[in-house]
C-alpha positions in Angstrom: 1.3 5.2 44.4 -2.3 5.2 43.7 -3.6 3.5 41.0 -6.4 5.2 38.8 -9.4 2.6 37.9 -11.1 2.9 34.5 -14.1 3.8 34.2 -16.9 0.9 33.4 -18.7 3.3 31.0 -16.0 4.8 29.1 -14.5 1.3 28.5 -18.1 -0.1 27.5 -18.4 2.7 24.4 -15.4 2.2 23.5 -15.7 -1.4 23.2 -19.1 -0.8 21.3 -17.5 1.6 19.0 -14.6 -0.8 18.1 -16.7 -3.6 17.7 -19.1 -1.5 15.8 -16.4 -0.3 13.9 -15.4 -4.0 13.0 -18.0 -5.0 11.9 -18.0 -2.5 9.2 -14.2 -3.7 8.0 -15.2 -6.9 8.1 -19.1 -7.4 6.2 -17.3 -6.5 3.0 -14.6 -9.1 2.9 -17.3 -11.7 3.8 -19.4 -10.2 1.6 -17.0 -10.3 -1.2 -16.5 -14.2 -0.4 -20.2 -15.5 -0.2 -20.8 -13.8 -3.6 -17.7 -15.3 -5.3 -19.7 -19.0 -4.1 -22.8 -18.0 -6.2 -23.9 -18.2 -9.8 -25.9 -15.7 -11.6 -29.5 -17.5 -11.0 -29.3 -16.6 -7.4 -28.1 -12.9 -8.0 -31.4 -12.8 -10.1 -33.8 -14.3 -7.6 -32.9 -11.4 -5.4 -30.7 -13.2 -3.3 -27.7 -11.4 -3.5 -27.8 -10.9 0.5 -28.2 -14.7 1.4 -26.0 -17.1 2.2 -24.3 -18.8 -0.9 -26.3 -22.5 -1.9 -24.9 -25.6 -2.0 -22.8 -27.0 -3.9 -20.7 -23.9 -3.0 -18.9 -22.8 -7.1 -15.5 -23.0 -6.1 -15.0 -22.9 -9.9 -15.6 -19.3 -10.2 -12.2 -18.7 -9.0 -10.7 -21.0 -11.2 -12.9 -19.7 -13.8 -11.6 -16.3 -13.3 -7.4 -17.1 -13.0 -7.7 -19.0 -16.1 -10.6 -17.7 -18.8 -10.1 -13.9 -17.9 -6.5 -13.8 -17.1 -6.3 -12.9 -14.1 -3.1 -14.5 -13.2 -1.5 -11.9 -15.6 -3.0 -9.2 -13.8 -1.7 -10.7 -10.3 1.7 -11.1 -11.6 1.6 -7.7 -13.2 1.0 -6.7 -9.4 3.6 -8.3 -7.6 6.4 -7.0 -10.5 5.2 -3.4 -10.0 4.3 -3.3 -5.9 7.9 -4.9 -5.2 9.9 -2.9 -7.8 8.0 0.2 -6.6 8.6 -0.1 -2.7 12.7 -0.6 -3.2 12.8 2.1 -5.5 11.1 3.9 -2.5 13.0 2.3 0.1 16.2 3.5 -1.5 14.8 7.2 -2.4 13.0 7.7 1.2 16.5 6.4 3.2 19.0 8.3 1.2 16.5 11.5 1.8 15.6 11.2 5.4 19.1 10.6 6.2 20.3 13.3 4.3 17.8 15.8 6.0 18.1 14.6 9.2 21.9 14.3 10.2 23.1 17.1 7.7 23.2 20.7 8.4 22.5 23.0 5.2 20.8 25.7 4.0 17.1 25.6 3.0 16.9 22.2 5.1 13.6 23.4 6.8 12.1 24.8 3.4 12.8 21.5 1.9 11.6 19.0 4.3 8.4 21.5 5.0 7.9 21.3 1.0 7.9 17.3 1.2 5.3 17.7 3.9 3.1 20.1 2.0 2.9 17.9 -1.2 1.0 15.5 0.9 -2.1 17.5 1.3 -2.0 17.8 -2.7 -5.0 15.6 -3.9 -4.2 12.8 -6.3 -6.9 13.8 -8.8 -5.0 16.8 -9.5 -2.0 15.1 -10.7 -3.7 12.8 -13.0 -3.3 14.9 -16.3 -0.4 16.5 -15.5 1.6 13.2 -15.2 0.1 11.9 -18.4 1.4 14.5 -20.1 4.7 14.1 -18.2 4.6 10.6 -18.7 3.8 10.9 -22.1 6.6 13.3 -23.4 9.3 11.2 -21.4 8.3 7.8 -23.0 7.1 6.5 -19.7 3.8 5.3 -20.9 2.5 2.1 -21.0 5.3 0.5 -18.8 5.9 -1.5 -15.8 9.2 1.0 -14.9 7.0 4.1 -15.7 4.5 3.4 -13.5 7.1 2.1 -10.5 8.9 5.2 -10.6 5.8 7.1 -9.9 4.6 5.5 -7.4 8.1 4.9 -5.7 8.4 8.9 -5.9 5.1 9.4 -5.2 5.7 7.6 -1.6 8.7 9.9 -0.4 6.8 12.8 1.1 5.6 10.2 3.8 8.6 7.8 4.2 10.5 10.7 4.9 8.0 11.9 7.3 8.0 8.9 9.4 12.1 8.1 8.7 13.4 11.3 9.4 12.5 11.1 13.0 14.3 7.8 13.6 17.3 9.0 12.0 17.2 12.2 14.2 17.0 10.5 17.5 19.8 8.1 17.0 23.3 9.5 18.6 25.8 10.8 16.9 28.5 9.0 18.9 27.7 5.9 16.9 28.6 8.4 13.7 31.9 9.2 15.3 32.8 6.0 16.2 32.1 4.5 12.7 34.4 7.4 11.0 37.0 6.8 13.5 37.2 3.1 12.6 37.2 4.2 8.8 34.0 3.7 7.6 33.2 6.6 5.0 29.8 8.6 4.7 28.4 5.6 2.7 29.4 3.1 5.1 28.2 5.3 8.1 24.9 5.0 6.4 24.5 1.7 5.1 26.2 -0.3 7.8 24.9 1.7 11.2 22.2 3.9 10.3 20.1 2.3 8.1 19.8 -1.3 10.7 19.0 0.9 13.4 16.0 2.1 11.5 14.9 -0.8 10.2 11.5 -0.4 12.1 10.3 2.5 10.5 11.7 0.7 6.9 9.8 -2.0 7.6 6.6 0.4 8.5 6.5 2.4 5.4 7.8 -0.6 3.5 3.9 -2.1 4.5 2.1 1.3 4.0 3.5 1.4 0.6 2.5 -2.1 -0.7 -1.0 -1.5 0.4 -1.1 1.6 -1.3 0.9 0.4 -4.4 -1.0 -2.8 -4.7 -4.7 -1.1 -4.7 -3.9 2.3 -7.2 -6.3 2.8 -9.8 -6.3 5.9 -11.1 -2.7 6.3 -12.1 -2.5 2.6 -13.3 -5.4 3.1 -15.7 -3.9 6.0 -16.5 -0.5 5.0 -17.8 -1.0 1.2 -18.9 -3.4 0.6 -22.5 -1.8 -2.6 -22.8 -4.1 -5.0 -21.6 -1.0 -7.6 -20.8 0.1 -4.9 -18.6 -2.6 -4.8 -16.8 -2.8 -4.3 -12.7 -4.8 -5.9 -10.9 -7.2 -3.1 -10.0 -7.7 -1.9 -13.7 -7.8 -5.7 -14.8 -10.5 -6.0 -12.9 -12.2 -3.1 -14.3 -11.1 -4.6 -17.8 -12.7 -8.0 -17.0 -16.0 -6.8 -16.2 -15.6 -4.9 -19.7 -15.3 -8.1 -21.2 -18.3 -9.9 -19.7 -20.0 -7.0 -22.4 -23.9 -7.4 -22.1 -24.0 -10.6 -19.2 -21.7 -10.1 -15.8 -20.8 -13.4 -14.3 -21.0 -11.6 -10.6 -19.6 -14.8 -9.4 -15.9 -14.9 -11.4 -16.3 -10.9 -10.8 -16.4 -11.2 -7.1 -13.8 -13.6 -7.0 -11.6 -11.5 -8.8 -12.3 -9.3 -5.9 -11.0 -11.9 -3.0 -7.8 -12.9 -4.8 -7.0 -9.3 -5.3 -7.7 -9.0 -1.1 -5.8 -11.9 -0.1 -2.6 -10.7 -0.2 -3.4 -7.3 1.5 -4.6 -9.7 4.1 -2.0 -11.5 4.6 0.1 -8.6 5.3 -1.8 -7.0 7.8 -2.2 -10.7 9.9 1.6 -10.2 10.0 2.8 -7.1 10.2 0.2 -5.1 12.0 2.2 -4.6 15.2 4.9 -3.3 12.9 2.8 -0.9 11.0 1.6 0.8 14.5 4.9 0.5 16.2 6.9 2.2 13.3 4.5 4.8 13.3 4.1 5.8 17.0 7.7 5.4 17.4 8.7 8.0 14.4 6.1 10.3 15.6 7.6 10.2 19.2 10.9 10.5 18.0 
């Protein structure tokens, strides 16, 4: 069989654009880290796009876990992000399964409903879920604001979970039911390991997403203990009033990025497998 040779050129540009393209994703983070280094005398003396000066002020971050809180807001984080994404995990399974192996009527005007709320802008939500919110005592809470988001993440969980779920065989149904295993069992002992790629893919998309909202956040939370860490950083430049320490600021900035970080160093294969692999499916 003959074998088809890339072209030089096409490989060149798309090298250039992807290194191009890199570049852009990465300036910021660095960015973000060199300024975090500095003190306010060299944001002054225009040097805001140098290099940081030694000694490098590793006690901006320091400075910022401990005299603006922001350990309060990072906990406040991790509390909402995990008890959002298995509230989602649960409602996204249950619901992909359900449309996917079950027969019923209005199946296809359901699941094409889920699809369509995704082209809904966010914006457009924001004051009718205050209201919402607001008559159902969900206000300035952790649970309020995790069951919006966990809700809010369905649409594309069952998007990417419903084609898993449709391409496993239905012998492996059979064969459960036949040993006794009822519809729960079915579900949670065969169905839901098999799919534990796409899980594990939307379980990643969702903590990005969960971990970096703003709008609703601000929204829903006035107590300042309550803080996220996206409006507590809004909230501690607030406080700085009429002089902004750019240095605890921009620190604030990299701890709030580690941990998105992190999980794209380890899970990136995961997020692009689970994806291409629902999508096929």
């Amino acid at each position: 069989m003959k074998q088809t040779r890339k072209n030089p050129i096409f490989s060149i540009i798309s090298m250039s654009i992807l290194l191009i393209w890199a570049v852009f994703v990465i300036y910021p983070l660095v960015f973000s880290l060199f300024e975090s280094l500095k003190d306010n005398k060299q944001f002054m003396n225009n040097k805001a796009w140098s290099l940081p000066q030694f000694p490098l002020l590793w006690g901006n971050y320091s400075d910022t876990w401990v005299r603006y809180e922001f350990g309060h807001y990072f906990v406040n984080s991790i509390v909402v992000t995990i008890g959002s994404m298995v509230l989602a995990l649960i409602l996204t399974s249950t619901t992909s399964y359900i449309m996917a192996r079950y027969a019923f009527k209005g199946r296809g005007l359901i699941y094409y409903f889920y699809i369509a709320s995704m082209t809904v802008p966010m914006m457009m939500l924001v004051i009718p879920m205050f209201f919402l919110f607001g008559d159902l005592h969900l206000s300035n809470s952790w649970f309020g604001l995790i069951v919006l988001y966990a809700i809010g993440s369905v649409p594309f969980g069952m998007f990417v979970l419903t084609g898993f779920f449709k391409s496993l065989p239905r012998e492996l149904e059979e064969s459960a039911v036949i040993d006794g295993a009822t519809h729960y069992g079915v579900f949670f002992k065969v169905m839901l390991p098999l799919s534990l790629s796409g899980l594990i893919t939307i379980s990643i998309v969702n903590v990005v997403g969960f971990w970096n909202e703003y709008p609703f956040a601000l929204m829903l939370i006035s107590n300042p203990l309550k803080y996220t860490l996206p409006v507590g950083l809004n909230f501690m430049q607030g406080a700085m009033q009429y002089r902004t320490e750019f240095g605890p600021l921009f620190a604030g900035v990299t701890i709030a990025s580690i941990p998105i970080l992190i999980v794209y160093m380890f899970f990136q294969k995961y997020i692009n497998e689970g994806i291409t692999a629902g999508a096929v499916k």
